[in-house]
N, C-alpha and C positions, 0 to 999 in steps of 0.2 A: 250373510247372516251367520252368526256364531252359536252354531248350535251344544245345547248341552242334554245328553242323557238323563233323564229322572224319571225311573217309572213309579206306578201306584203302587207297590208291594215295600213295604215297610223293610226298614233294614233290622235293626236286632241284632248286632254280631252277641255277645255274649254267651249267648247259648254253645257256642261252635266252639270255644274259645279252648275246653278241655279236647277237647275231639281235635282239635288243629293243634297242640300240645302233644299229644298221642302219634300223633301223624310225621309230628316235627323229630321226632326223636326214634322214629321206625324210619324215617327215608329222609334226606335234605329236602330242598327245595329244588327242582327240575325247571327246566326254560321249554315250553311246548314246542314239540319241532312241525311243523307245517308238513302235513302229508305232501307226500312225492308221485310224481305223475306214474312213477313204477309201480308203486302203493296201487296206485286207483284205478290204471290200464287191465287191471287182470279182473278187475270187478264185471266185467264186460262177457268174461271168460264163462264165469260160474265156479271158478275152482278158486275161490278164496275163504281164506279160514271165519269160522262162524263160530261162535259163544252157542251152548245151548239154549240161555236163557239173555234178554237184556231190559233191560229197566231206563222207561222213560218218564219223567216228573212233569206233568200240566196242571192247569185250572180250570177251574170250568168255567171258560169262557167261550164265545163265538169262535175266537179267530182258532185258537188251539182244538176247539172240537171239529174246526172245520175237518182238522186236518188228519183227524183222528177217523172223520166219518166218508171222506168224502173222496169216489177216485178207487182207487182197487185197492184191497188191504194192504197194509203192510208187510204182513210175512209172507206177501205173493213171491216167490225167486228165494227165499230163503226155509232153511231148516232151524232159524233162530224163531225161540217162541217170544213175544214184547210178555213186560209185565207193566200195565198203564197203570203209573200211583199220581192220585190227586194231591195237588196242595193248598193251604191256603194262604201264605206268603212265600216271597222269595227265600227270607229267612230262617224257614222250617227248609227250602231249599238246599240252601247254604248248607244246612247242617246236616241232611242225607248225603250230602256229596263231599261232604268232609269223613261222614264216618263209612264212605265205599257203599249205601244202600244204593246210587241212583250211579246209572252210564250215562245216561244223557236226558239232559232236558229244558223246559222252556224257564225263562226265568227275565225279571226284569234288569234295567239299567241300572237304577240305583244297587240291587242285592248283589248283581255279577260286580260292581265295582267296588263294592264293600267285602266280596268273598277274594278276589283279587291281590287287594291290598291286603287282606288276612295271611295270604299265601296258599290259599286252595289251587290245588293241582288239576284247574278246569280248565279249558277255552273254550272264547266262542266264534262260532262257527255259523251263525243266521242270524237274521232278523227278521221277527215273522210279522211284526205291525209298527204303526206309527198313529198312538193315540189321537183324538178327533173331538167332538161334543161330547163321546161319550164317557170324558171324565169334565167336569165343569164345575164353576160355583154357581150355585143357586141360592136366590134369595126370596123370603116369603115379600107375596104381592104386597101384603099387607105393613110391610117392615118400612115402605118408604124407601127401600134400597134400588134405583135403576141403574149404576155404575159404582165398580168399585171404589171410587171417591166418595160414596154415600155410605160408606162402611164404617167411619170416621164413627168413632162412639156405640157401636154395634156389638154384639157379640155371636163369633162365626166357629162354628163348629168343624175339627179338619183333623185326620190321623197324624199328630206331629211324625216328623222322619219320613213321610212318606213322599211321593211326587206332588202331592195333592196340597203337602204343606208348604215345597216349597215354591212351587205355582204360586199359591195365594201370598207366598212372603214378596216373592218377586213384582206378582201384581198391583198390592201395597205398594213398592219400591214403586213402581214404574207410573203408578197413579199420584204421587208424594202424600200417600197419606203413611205416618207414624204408626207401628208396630203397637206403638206402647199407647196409643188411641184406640187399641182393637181389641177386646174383650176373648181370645184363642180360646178356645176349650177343645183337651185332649181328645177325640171321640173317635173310636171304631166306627165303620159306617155301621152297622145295626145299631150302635148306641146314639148316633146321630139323626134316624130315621125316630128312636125311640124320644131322643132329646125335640126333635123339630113337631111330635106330636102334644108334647108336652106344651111348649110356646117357650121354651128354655131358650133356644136359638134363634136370632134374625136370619141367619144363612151358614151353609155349606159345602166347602169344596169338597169330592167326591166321585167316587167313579163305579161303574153299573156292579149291581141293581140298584143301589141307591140310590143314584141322580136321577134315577127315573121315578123312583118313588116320590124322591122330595117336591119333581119336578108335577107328579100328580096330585101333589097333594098341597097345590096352592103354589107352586115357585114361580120364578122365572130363572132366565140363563143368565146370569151378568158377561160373564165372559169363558172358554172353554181351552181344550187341549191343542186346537187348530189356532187358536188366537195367540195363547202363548208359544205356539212354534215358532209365531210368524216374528215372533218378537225374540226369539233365541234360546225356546225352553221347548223343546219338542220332549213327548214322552213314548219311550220307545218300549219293546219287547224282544230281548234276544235266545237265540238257542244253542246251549253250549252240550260241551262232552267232557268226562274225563280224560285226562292224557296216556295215560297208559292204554284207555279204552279204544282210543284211535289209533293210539300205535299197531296195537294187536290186531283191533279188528276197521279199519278206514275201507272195504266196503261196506260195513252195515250203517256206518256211519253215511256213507254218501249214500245210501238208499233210503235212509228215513227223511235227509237232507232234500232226496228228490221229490220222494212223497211230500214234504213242505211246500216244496216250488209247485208240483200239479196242482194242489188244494188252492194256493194263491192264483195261478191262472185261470182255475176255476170259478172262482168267487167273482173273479175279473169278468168273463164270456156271459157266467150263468147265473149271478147272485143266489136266485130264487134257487134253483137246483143245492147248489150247494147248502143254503137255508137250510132246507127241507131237509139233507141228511141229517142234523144235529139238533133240528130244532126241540123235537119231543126229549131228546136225555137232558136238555135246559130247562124242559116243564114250558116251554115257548110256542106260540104258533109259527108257521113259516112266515108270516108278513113281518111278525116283529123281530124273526131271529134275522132275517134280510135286512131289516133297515137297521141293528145294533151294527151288523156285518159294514152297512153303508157310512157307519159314523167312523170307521178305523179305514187308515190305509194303510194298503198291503204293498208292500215292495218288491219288485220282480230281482230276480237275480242279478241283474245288471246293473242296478240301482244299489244293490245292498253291497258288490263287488265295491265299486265306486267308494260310496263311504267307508268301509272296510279297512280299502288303501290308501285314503287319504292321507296327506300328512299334515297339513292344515287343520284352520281354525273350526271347519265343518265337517271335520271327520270322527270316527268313531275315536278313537284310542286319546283325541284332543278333548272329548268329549268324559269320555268315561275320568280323564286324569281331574279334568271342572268340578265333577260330580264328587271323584274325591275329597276334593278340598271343602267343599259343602260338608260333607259328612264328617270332614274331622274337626272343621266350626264346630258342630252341630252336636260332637264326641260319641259320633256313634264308633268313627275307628279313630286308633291312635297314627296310624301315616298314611300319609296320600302319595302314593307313587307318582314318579314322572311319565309323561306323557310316551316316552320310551320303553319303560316298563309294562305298561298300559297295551303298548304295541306286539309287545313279543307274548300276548296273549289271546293275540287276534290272528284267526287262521279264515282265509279268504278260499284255501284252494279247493275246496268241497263246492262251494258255488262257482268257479270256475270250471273246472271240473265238471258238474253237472250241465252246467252253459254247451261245454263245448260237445258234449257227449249226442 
């Protein structure tokens, strides 16, 4: 299966575009160098240099609050303080990490391959999920819609640029129905919760809290995030770093790294346990933030290793270069790096690393 990278977080470069100009003419362009087992041996120690302060970028999402809440804090063993900043695209990502606000943080496949190509001085270093049902197209009961070949003459509501758009472009492709038979409309999902109450829309691809609304309020599922994996479109979630930030400081990096991997083994043994840590900062009960937890899967480190290093058609870095070329169809960037390029941005040894420890 030929997988390709697309996550739900809209891409956007534009905004970064001064701030990566700025950047471009204070330092070149640097090659990330893959932490050294020297680097990481001494983490073990306690006598490794520490930032006073460092800065990580999530969502407020299940899988990321898991890991925020669940398992022993994070500055347990450290004299570094976190400062946890919200966001709500990749995008707005991309461009703290272009102008030095964030050290490291969570971000999707689509925006890491679009901040890449731009030449941002990040790697990544995890992968915290692998999207499920809980990004989907939904279509009202009432539309007549039961498969995406029912879409033919419809008008579906979907964040262009996003993963969710180009799911739905693929599902069209893969159903033979004609693009130019489908009636798109641009829609934020709040604008699309807002359009589907209206009766503006037959259907929407989209992903939480939306799909749950839509899915409340009259939908069904035509098809979802686990269907188009299985078909070659998985939608992923990864967690990068600045480079220089890991130069200097690669234990604190491999300690938020591990805190990643506990919160996944957790979620694995104890759903409900871990639920429970996060559910109320979502406005969630414990049943429902377990079963959002239950629609995403989590990758153990031996798994994310794996794709990492791939050098093939299912690997990351074959993935992320796919994704490029999507996006510069699509003109959100102007070059799509090679699959090489792609590669010397992907740093494994923090999950190894943490593996073998």
């Amino acid at each position: 299966m030929n997988l390709r990278v697309f996550p739900r977080r809209l891409t956007g470069p534009i905004a970064i575009l001064a701030l990566l100009a700025l950047a471009t003419a204070c330092a070149g362009p640097t090659t990330p160098e893959a932490a050294q087992p020297s680097d990481l041996g001494k983490c073990s120690t306690g006598s490794f240099a520490q930032p006073e302060t460092a800065s990580i970028g999530y969502f407020a999402e299940p899988n990321q609050y898991m890991s925020l809440k669940t398992g022993t804090a994070l500055s347990t063993g450290l004299t570094t303080q976190f400062q946890w900043k919200s966001f709500n695209s990749g995008a707005d990502v991309n461009t703290a990490m272009a102008s030095g606000a964030l050290d490291m943080s969570y971000i999707g496949g689509s925006p890491a391959a679009s901040g890449i190509a731009q030449g941002l001085n990040y790697k990544i270093i995890g992968m915290y999920y692998v999207a499920g049902e809980n990004e989907a197209l939904i279509a009202k009961s009432s539309s007549g819609v039961k498969a995406v070949e029912d879409l033919a003459g419809k008008t579906v509501g979907v964040p262009l640029g996003s993963t969710s758009h180009y799911a739905l472009m693929n599902a069209l492709r893969l159903a033979g129905v004609s693009e130019q038979n489908v009636k798109v409309l641009n829609l934020s999902p709040q604008q699309m919760v807002a359009a589907w109450q209206r009766g503006d829309i037959d259907a929407g691809y989209v992903w939480e809290p939306a799909r749950s609304q839509l899915l409340n309020e009259g939908g069904r599922m035509i098809t979802n995030g686990n269907e188009m994996a299985a078909k070659g479109y998985p939608t992923t979630g990864l967690a990068i770093v600045q480079n220089d930030f890991a130069k200097k400081y690669p234990c604190v990096v491999l300690h938020w790294m591990e805190k990643n991997s506990e919160a996944t083994v957790l979620a694995a043994k104890d759903p409900q346990t871990a639920a429970s840590a996060f559910a109320g900062d979502l406005g969630l009960t414990p049943k429902f933030a377990a079963e959002q937890l239950s629609l995403e899967t989590l990758w153990p480190d031996s798994q994310q290793i794996t794709y990492f290093d791939s050098t093939e058609k299912n690997g990351l870095a074959w993935a992320l270069a796919d994704t490029a070329k999507f996006l510069q169809e699509q003109n959100y960037i102007s070059n799509a790096p090679s699959q090489d390029a792609f590669r010397n941005s992907i740093d494994s040894s923090f999950l190894k690393y943490g593996q073998s420890g």
